[in-house]
C-alpha positions as CSV (number, residue, x, y, z in Angstrom):
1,X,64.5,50.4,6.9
2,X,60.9,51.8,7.5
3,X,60.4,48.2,9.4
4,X,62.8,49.3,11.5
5,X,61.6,52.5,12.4
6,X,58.4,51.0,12.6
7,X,59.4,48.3,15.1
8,X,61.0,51.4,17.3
9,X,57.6,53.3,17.2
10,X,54.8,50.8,17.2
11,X,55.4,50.7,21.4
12,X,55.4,54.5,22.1
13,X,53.7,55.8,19.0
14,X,51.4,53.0,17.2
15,X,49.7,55.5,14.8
16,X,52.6,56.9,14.0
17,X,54.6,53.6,13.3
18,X,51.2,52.7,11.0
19,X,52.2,56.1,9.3
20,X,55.4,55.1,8.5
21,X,54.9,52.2,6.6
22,X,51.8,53.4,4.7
23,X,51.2,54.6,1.5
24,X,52.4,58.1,3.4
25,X,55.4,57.3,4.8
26,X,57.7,59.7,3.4
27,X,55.5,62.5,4.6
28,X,55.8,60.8,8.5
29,X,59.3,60.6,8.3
30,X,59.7,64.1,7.4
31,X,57.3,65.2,10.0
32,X,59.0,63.2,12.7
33,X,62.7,64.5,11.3
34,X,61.6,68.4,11.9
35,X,59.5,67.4,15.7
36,X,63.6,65.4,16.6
37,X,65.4,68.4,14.4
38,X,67.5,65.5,12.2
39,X,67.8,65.0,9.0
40,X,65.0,64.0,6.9
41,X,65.5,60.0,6.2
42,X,64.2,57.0,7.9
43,X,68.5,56.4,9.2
44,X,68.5,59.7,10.7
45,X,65.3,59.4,12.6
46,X,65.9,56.0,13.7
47,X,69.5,57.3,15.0
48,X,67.4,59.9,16.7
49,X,64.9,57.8,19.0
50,X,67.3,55.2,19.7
51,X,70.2,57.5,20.8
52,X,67.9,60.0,22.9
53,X,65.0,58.7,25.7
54,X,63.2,61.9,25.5
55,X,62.8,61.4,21.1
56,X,60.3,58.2,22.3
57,X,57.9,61.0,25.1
58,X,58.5,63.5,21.8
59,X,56.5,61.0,19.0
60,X,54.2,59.7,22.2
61,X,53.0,63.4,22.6
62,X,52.3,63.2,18.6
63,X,50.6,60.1,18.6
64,X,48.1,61.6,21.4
65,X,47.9,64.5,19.5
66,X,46.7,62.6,16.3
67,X,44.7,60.5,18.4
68,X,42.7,62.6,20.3
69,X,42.0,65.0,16.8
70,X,40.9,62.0,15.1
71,X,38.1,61.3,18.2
72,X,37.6,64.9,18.7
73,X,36.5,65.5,14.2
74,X,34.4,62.0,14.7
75,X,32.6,63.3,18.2
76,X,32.0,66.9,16.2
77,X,30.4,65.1,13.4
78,X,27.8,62.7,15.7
79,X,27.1,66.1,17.6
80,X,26.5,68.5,14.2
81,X,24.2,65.3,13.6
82,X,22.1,65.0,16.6
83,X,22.1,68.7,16.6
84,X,20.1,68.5,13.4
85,X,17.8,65.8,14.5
86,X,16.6,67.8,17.5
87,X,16.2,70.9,16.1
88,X,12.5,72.4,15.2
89,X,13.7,74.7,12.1
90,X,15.7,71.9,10.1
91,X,13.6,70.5,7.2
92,X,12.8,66.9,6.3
93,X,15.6,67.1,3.7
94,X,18.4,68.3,6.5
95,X,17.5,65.7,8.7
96,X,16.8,62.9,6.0
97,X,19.7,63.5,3.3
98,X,22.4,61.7,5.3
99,X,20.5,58.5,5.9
100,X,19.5,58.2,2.4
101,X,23.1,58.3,1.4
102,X,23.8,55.8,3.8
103,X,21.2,53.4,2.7
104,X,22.2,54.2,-1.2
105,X,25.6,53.2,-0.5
106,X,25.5,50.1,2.0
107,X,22.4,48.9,-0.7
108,X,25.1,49.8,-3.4
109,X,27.4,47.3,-1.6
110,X,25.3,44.5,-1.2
111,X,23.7,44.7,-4.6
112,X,27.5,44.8,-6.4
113,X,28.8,42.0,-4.1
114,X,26.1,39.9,-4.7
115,X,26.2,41.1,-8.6
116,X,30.4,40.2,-8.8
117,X,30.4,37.5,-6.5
118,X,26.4,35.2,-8.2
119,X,26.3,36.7,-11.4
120,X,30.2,37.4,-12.5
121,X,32.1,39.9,-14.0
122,X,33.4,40.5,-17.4
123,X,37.3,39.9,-17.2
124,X,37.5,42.8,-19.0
125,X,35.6,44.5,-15.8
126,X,37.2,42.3,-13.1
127,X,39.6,44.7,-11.6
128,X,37.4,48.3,-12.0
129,X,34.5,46.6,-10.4
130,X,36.5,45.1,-7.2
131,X,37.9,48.0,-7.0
132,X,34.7,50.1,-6.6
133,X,33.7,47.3,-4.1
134,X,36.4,47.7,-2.2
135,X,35.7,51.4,-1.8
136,X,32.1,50.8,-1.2
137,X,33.1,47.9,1.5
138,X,35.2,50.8,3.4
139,X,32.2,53.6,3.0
140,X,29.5,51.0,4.4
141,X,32.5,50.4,7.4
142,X,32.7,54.1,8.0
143,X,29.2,54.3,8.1
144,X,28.7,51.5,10.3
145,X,31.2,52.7,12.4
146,X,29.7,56.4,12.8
147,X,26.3,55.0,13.5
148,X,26.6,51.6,15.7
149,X,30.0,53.2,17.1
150,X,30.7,52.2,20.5
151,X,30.7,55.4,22.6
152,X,32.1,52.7,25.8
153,X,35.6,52.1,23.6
154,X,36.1,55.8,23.1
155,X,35.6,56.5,26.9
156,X,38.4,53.5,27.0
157,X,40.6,55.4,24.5
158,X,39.8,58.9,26.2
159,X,41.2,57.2,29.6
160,X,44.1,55.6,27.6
161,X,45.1,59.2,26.8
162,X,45.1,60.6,29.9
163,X,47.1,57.7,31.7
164,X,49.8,58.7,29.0
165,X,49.3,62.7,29.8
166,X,49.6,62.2,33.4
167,X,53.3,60.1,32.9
168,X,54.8,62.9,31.9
């Protein structure tokens, strides 16, 4: 049933609808049950944006809403960062600590790929080991993405959210 919910939101509300079937989904559901005042299941809410056009502007206003605080908490970070760079009083340890974690860990990555992937793991091992490289494959993509991030497709998603603003 949370397919079908998805299928209804993935056109007005994409994050939401990627909410909904995630790991979290219960917690969406019940958030987008009290913003429609229904009941709290995935057949109530469903009822809900099918039977009333407004339900769809409703979740579009909260999937703008999630969007633009998830560009606003990136853009704050990249400013406390440059911030830090440019200022006279920060030491060499304020301005250096965050690269050298970034290095450890995208060095981290590379050395345990190449150890699981040449050298081989232990059966025993198999599963703790891809799992860590799986969490250090997402870290060196976060940090990738905070430093080589492309400041042109936020302007593009910035625009994208006002277009959707302005049809109200």
């Amino acid at each position: 049933m949370n397919d079908v919910l998805a299928g209804l939101l993935k056109n007005v509300a994409p994050m939401l609808a990627t909410a909904v079937t995630g790991p979290l989904g219960g917690m969406a559901v019940k958030a987008i049950a009290e913003k429609l005042g229904v009941e709290d299941t995935v057949e109530a809410v469903a009822s809900a944006i099918q039977a009333d056009p407004q339900a769809a502007q409703k979740l579009a206003e909260i999937d703008t809403k999630q969007f633009e605080l998830h560009n606003a908490n990136t853009d704050s970070a990249r400013k406390m960062n440059a911030e830090i760079q440019e200022s006279a009083n920060a030491s060499w340890l304020a301005k250096n600590t965050a690269y050298a974690l970034d290095i450890g860990i995208v060095s981290a990555t590379i050395f345990l790929a190449w150890f699981a992937f040449m050298k081989g793991v232990p059966d025993a091992n198999k599963e703790l080991v891809y799992m860590a490289l799986g969490s250090l494959i997402t870290m060196s993509g976060t940090i990738l993405n905070f430093h080589r991030g492309s400041s042109q497709g936020s302007k593009d998603k910035g625009a994208d959210i006002q277009k959707l603003k302005d049809a109200k």
